[in-house]
C-alpha positions as a printed Julia matrix, in Angstrom:
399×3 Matrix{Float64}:
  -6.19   39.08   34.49
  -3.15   37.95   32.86
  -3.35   34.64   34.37
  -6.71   34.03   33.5
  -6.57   34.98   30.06
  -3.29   32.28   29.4
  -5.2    29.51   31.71
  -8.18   30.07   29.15
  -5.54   30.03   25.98
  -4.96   26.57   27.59
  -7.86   25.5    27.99
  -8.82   26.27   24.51
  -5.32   23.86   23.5
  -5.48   21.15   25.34
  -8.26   19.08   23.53
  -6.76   20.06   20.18
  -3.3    18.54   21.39
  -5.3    15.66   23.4
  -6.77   15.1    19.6
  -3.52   15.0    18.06
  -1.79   12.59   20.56
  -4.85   10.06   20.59
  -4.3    10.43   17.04
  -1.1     9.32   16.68
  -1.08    6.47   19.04
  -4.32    4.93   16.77
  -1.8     5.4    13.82
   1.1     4.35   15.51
  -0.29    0.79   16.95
  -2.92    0.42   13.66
  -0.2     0.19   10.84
   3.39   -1.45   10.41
   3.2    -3.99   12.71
   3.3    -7.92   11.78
   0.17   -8.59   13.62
  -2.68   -8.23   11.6
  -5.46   -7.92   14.04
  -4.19   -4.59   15.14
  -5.24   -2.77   11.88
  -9.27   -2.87   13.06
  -7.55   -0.68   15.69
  -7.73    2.24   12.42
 -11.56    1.85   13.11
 -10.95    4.93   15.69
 -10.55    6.97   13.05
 -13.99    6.43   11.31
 -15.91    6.51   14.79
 -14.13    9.62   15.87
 -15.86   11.09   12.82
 -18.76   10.19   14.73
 -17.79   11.28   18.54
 -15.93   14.38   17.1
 -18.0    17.62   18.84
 -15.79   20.1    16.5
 -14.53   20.12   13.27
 -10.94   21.35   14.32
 -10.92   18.81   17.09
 -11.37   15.47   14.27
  -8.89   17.6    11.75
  -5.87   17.56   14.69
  -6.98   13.94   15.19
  -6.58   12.44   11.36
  -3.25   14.42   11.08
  -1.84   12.68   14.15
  -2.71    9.27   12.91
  -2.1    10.01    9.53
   1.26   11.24   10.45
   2.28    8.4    12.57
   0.59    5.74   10.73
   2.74    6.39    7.68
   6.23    7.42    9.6
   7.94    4.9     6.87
   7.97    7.67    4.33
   9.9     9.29    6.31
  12.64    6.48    6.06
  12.53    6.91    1.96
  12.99   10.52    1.9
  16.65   10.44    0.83
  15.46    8.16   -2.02
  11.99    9.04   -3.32
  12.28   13.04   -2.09
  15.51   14.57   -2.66
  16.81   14.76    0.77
  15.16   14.4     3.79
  13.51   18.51    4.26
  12.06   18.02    0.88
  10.87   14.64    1.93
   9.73   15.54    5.23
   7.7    18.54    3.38
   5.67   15.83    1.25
   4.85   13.8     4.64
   3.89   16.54    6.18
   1.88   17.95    2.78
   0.28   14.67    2.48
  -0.96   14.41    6.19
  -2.47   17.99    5.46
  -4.49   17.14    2.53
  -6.09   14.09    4.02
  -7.1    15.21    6.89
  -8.57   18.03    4.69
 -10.25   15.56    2.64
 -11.71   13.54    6.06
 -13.01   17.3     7.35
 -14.49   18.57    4.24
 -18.3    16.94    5.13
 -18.1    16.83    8.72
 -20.88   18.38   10.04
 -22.72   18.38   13.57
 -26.19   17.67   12.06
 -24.82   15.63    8.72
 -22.9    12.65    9.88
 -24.05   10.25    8.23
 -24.66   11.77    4.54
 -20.88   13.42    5.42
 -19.45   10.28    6.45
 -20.47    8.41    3.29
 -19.14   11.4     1.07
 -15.91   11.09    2.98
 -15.31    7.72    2.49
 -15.99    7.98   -1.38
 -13.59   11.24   -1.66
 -10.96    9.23    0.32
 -11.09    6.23   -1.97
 -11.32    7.89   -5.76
  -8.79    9.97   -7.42
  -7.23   12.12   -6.79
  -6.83   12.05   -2.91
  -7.24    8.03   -3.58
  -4.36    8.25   -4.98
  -2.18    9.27   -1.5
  -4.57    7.99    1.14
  -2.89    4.87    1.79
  -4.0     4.03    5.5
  -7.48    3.98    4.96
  -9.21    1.77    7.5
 -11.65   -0.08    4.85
  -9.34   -2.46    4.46
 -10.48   -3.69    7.83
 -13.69   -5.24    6.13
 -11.1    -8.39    5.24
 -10.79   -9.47    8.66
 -14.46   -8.73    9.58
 -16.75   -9.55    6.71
 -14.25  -12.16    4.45
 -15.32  -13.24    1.47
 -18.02  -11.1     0.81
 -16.07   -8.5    -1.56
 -17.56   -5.51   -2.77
 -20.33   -6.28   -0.33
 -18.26   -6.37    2.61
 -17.01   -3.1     2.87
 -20.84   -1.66    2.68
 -21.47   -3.9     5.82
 -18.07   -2.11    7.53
 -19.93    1.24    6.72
 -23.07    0.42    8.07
 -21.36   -0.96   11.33
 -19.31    1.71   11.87
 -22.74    4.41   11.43
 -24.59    2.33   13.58
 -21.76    1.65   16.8
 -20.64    5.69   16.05
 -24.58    6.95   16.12
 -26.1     4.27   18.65
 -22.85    3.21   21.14
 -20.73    5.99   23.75
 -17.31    6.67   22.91
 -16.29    4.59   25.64
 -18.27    1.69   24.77
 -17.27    1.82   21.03
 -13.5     1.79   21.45
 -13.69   -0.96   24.59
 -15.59   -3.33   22.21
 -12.51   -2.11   19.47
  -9.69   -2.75   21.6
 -11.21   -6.05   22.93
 -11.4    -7.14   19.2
  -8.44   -6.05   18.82
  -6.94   -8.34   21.63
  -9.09  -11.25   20.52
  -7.81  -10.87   17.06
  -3.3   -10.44   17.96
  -4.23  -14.2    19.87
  -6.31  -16.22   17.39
  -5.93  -14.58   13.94
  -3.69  -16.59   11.38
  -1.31  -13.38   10.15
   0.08  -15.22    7.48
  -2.96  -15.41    5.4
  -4.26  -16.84    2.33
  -0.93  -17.83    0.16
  -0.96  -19.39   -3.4
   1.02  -22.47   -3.25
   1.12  -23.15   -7.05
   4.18  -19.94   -7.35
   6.93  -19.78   -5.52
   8.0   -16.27   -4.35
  11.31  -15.15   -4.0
  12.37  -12.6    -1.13
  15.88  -11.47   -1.23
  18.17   -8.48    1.07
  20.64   -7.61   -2.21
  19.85   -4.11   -1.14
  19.81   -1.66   -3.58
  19.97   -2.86   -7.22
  21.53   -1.4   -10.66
  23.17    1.27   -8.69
  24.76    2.29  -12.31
  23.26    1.51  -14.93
  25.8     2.09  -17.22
  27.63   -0.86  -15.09
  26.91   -4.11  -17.21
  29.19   -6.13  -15.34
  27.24   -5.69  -11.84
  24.08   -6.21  -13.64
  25.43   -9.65  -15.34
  25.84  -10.47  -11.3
  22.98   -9.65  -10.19
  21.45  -11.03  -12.89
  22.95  -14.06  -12.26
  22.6   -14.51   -8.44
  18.25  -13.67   -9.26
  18.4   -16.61  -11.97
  20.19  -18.57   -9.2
  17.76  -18.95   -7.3
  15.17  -19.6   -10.16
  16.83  -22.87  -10.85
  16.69  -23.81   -7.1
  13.43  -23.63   -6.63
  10.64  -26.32   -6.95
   7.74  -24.46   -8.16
   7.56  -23.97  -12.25
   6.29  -20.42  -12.15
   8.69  -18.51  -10.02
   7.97  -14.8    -8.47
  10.86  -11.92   -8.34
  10.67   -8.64   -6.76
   9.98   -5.34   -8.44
  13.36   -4.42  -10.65
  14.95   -8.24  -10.36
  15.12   -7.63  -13.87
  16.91   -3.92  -14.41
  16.65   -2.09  -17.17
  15.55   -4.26  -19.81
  16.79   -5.05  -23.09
  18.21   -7.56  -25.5
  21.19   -8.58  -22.9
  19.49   -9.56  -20.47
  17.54  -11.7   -22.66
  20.78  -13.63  -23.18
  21.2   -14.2   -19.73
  17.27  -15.65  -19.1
  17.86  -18.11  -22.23
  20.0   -20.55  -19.69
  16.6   -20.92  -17.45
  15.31  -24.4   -17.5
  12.55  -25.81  -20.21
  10.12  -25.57  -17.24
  10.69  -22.77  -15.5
   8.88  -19.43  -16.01
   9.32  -15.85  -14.18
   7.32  -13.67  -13.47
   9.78  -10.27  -12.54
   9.71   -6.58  -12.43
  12.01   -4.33  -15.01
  12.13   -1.11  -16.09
  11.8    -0.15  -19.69
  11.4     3.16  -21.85
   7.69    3.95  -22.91
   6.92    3.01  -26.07
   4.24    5.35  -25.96
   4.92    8.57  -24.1
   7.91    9.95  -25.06
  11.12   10.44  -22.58
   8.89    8.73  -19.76
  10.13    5.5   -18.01
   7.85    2.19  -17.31
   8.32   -0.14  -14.18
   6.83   -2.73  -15.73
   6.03   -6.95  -14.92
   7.61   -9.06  -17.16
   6.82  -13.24  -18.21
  10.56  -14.91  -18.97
  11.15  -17.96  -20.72
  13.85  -19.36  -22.17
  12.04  -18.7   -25.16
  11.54  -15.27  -24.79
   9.61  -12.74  -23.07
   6.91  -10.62  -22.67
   5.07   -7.47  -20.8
   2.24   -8.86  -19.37
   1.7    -5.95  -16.44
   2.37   -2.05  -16.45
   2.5    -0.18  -13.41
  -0.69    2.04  -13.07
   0.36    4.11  -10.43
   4.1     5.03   -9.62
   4.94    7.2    -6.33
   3.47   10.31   -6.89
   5.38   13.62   -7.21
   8.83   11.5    -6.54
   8.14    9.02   -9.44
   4.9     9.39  -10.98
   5.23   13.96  -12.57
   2.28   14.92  -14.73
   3.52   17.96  -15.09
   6.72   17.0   -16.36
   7.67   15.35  -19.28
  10.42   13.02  -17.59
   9.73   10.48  -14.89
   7.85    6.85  -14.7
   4.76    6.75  -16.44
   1.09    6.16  -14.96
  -1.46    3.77  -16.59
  -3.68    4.28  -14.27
  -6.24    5.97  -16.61
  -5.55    3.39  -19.61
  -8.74    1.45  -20.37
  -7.83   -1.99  -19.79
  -5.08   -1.07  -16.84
  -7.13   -3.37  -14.5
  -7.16   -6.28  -16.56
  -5.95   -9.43  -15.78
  -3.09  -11.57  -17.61
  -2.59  -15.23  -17.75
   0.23  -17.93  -16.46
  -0.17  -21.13  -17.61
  -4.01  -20.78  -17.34
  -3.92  -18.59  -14.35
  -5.72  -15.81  -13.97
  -3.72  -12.94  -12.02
  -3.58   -9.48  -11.14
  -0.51   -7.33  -10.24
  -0.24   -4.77   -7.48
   3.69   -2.98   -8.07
   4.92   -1.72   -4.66
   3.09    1.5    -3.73
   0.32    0.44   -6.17
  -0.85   -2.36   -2.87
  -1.4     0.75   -0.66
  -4.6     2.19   -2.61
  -7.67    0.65   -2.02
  -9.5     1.62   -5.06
  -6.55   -0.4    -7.07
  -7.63   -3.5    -5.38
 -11.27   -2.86   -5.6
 -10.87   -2.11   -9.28
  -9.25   -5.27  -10.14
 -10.66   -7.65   -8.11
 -14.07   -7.01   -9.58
 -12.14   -9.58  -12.39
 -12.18  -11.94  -10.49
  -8.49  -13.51  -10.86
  -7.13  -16.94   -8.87
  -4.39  -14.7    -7.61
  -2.99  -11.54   -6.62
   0.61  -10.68   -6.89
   2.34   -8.4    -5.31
   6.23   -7.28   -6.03
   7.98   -4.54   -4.1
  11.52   -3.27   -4.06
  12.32   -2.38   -0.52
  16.46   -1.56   -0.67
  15.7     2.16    1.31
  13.68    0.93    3.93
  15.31    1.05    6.92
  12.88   -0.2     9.37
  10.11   -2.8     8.44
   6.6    -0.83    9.02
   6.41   -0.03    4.61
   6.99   -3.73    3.94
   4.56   -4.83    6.99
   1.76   -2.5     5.9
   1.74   -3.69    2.25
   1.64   -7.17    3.43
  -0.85   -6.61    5.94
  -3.13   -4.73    2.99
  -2.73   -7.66    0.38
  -3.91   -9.95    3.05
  -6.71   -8.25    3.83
  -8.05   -7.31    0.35
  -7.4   -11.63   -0.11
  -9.39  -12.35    2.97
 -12.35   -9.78    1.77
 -12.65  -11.1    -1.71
 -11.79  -14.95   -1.38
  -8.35  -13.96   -3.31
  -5.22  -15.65   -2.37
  -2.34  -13.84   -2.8
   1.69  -14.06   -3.16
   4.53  -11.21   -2.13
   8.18  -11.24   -3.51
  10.37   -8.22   -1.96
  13.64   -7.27   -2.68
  15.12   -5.6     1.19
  18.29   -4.06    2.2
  21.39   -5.68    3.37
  21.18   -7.29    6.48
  24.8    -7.35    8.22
């Protein structure tokens, strides 16, 4: 009796761990990778919405491939999280919510009405806001150039192979796309060749910032390598700049008549009080100015509503997704965790710019899948809307 009851207790596990396993392997291989064509593999996760027979059974799956998909958090826990069992909380926290959020209009007899409420939940605020492995981003590589439009024809595909095609069938014709894609895709993508992007491993930057002679160096080395380089406008990663002020102006006057920078910084709000901005700046010679504030800092580490310390969010500002001009370029700005959210690109794109930057400062990321999936996401949201894009990253030390 005894025995049969545990073999049933088994039974009854086994598809829920099955679930979670599958899961995490679709996370693990979709995101973090350098080749690009293995993000349609995150297409599982909206067709297993569709072959799904229980509720619990697609919950298990979504939290193994969220989990797995996004493993780089893990890597900025000391930083962003207070340790790593506060950080590993928030992982685990954040896996739990979206999954939640993928569950909450599954139905047996519904799938189609829940699936299209599910993606809309998963793109707006607020779970919009820490989704950041959504597979819609997928409609670049499929439907490119098409914008807006193109992720309503991913939709309708994925209803139509998860209503109409076997489970088997659907993920063979997946993988083989997959396949087809890792051989003939270009993973480099669409970059703008009129700015020049500069990359550097100075690891983490301003450790004090009280210490004005390290940030005269560092200063120093970034503007180094502005007067090297052969483009006019010239790209540095998120914080090049530190801690602005009148200084550091001093520094930036020696750049050349013909040079101009476009850098990240860090700043005090001028309008809510005791809050901090990262913030894009334009350097000249000349002068400067704040042509970009962040919209969305990491939130709960960074980005505290609740509190009346911590980086400020212009997310909800009315013209936060406008565009700004360089030297009659049209641009928009996506500031490190800012390229993970879909509805930031979908938001400014609608603008229309000639380019999309993107600046990130990397320093605490020990292995490569945070920097990989923001590239890979930039290039897709280029291919989808015809936008070419540029990435400057600061990384850590490489010994």
């Amino acid at each position: 009796m005894v025995l049969i009851k545990n073999m049933t207790l088994i039974l009854k596990i086994l598809p829920l761990n099955y679930n979670f396993f599958y899961g995490a392997v679709i996370g693990l291989f979709s995101w973090g990778w350098q080749h690009l064509g293995l993000t349609v593999l995150s297409l599982a996760v909206f067709l297993q919405y569709f072959y799904s027979k229980k509720r619990s059974y697609f919950f298990v799956f979504v939290f193994g491939y969220y989990l797995a998909a996004t493993r780089g958090m893990l890597f900025g826990a000391n930083v962003y999280f207070d340790g790593m069992a506060y950080g590993f909380a928030v992982w685990i926290a954040d896996a739990l919510i979206v999954s939640g959020a993928y569950i909450l209009f599954w139905s047996k007899s519904r799938k189609v009405i829940g699936f299209i409420l599910t993606i809309i939940l998963l793109v707006i605020p607020p779970v919009g806001f820490i989704e950041w492995v959504n597979p819609i981003f997928t409609a670049g590589i499929f439907f490119p150039g098409t914008g807006f439009v193109g992720l309503i024809f991913l939709f309708i595909c994925v209803i139509f192979v998860g209503k109409c095609v076997s489970h088997v069938a659907g993920m063979s014709v997946l993988i083989g796309i997959m396949l087809f894609l890792i051989i003939f895709i270009n993973n480099n993508g669409d970059i703008y060749k009129a700015i020049e992007p500069i990359n550097t491993n100075f690891g983490q930057l301003y450790k004090d910032e009280t210490d004005f002679i390290e940030s005269y160096k560092t200063q120093n080395k970034f503007l180094k390598l502005v007067k090297n380089t052969n483009q006019s406008i010239v790209v540095l990663p998120e914080t090049a700049l530190g801690w602005w002020n009148n200084n550091n102006m001093l520094i930036w006057s020696n750049l050349p008549d013909d040079k101009i920078v476009i850098a990240g910084a860090n700043m005090l709000s001028n309008t809510i009080k005791d809050k901090s901005e990262n913030v894009i700046l334009k350097v000249t010679n000349k002068g400067y100015n704040v042509i970009y504030r962040q919209r969305l800092p990491i939130p709960i580490s960074m980005w505290k509503p609740w509190s009346t310390v911590g980086a400020a969010a212009h997310y909800f500002d009315k013209d936060s997704a406008e565009t700004f001009s360089i030297n009659d370029i049209k641009a928009v700005a996506f500031l490190c965790y800012e390229q993970l959210l879909p509805i930031l690109y979908i938001e400014s794109l609608q603008k229309k710019p000639d380019v999309m930057i993107g600046i990130s400062n990397l320093w605490w990321n020990i292995e490569s899948s945070g920097e990989n999936i923001q590239r890979a996401k930039m290039n897709l949201m280029s291919r989808l809307y015809n936008v070419p894009f540029i990435f400057a990253a600061n990384r850590r030390v490489i010994n």
